[in-house]
Residue frames as qw, qx, qy, qz and C-alpha x, y, z in Angstrom:
[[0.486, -0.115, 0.229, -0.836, 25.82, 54.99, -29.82],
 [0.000, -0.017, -0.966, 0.257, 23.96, 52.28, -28.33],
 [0.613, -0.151, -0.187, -0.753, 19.63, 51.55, -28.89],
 [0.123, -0.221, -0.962, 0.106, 17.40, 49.66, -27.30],
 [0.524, -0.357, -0.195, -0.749, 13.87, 49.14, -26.54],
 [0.251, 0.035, -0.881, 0.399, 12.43, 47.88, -23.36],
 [0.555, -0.545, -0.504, -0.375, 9.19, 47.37, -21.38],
 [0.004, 0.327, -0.584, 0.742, 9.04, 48.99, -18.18],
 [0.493, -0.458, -0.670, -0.314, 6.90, 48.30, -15.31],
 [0.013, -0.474, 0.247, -0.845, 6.27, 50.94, -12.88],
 [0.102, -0.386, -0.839, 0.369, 5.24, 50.20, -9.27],
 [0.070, -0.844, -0.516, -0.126, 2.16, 52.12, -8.32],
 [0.362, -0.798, -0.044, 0.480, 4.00, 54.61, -6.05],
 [0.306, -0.336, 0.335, 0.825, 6.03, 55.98, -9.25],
 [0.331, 0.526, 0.694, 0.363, 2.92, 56.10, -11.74],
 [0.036, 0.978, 0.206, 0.002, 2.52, 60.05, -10.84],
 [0.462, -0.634, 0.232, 0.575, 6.41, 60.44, -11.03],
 [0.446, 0.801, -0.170, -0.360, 8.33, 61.95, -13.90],
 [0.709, -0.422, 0.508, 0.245, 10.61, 58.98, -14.03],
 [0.763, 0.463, 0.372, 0.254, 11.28, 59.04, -17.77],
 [0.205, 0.949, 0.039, 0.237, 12.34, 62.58, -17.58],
 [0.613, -0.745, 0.262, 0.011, 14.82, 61.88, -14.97],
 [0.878, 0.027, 0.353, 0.323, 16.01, 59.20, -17.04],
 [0.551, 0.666, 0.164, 0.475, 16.87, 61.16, -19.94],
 [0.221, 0.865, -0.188, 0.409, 18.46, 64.13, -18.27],
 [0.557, -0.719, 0.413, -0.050, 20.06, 62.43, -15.09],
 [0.828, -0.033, 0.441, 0.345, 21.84, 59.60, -17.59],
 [0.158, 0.618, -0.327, -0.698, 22.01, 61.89, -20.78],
 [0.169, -0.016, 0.852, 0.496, 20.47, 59.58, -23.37],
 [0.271, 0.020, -0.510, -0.816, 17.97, 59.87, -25.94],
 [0.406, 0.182, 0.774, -0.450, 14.17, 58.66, -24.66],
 [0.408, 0.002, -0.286, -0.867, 11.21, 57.90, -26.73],
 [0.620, 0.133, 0.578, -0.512, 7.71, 56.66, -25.34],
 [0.164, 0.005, -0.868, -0.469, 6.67, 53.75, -28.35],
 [0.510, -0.503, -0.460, -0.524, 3.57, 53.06, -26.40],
 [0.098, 0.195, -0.725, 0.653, 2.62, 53.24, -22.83],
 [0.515, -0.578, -0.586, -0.241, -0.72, 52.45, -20.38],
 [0.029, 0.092, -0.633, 0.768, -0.98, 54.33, -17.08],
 [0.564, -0.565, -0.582, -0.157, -4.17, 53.21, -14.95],
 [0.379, -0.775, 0.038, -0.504, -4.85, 54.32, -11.66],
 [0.867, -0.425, 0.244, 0.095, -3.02, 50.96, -9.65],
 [0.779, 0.232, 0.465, 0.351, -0.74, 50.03, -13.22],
 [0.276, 0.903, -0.171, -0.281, 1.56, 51.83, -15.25],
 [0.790, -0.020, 0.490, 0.369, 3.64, 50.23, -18.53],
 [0.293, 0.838, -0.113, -0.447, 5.81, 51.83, -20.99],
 [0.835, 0.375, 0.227, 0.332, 7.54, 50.64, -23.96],
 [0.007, 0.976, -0.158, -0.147, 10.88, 53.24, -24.39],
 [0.775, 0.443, -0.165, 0.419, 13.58, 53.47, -26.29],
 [0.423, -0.839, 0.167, 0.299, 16.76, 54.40, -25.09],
 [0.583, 0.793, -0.015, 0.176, 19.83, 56.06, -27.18],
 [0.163, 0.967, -0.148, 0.127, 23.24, 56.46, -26.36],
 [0.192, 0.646, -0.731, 0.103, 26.65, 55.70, -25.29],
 [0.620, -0.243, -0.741, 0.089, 26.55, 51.24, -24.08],
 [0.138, -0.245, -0.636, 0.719, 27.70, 52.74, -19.81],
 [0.265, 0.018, 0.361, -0.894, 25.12, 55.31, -19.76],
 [0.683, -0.115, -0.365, -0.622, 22.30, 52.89, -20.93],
 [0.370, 0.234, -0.806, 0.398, 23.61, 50.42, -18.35],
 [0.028, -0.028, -0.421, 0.906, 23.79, 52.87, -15.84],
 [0.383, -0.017, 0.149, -0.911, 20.21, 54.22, -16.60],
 [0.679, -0.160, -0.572, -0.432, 18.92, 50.74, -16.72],
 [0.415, -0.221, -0.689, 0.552, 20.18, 49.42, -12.85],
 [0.048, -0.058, 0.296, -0.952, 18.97, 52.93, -11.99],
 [0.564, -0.099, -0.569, -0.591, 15.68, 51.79, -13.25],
 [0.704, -0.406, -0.578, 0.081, 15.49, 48.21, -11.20],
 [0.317, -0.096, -0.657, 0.678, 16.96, 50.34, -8.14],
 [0.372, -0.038, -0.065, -0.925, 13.64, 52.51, -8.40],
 [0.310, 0.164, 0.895, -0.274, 11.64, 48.77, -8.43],
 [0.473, 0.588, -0.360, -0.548, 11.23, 49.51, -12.15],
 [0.831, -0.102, 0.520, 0.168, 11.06, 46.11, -13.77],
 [0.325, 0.755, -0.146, -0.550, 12.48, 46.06, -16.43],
 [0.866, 0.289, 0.391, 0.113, 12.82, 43.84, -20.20],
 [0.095, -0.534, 0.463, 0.701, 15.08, 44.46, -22.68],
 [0.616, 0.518, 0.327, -0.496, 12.82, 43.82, -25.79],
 [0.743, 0.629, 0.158, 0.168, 14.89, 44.56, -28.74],
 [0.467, -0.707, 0.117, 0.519, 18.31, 45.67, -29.38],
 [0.705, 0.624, -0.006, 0.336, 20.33, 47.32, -31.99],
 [0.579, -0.548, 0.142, 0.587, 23.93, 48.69, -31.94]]
């Protein structure tokens, strides 16, 4: 199993979506919110992600194909 932590940045058009939830159950890995800001234009989250190396990959491209930026912060293995 595979961790990391990363800083998202969410256009505006996804700041009312559920896009974390998606993440976790369309990739199967382990979310948690570390800290996060949603504003009314602006929305940033710190999140971990848990689980096998492909499906954190996967659920990180899936991310920038959403126009999710996205950092990788910290890693552990």
């Amino acid at each position: 199993m595979a961790k990391g932590r990363f800083h998202l940045t969410l256009p505006e058009r996804l700041a009312d979506e559920p896009v974390i939830h998606t993440l976790g159950t369309r990739f199967d890995v382990v979310t948690n919110i570390r800290r996060a800001s949603i504003e009314e234009r602006t929305a940033w989250v710190i999140l971990e992600l848990e689980g096998p190396d492909e499906r954190l990959e996967e659920a990180v491209r899936w991310l920038a194909e959403q126009d999710v930026q996205v950092e990788r912060i910290d890693e552990s293995g």
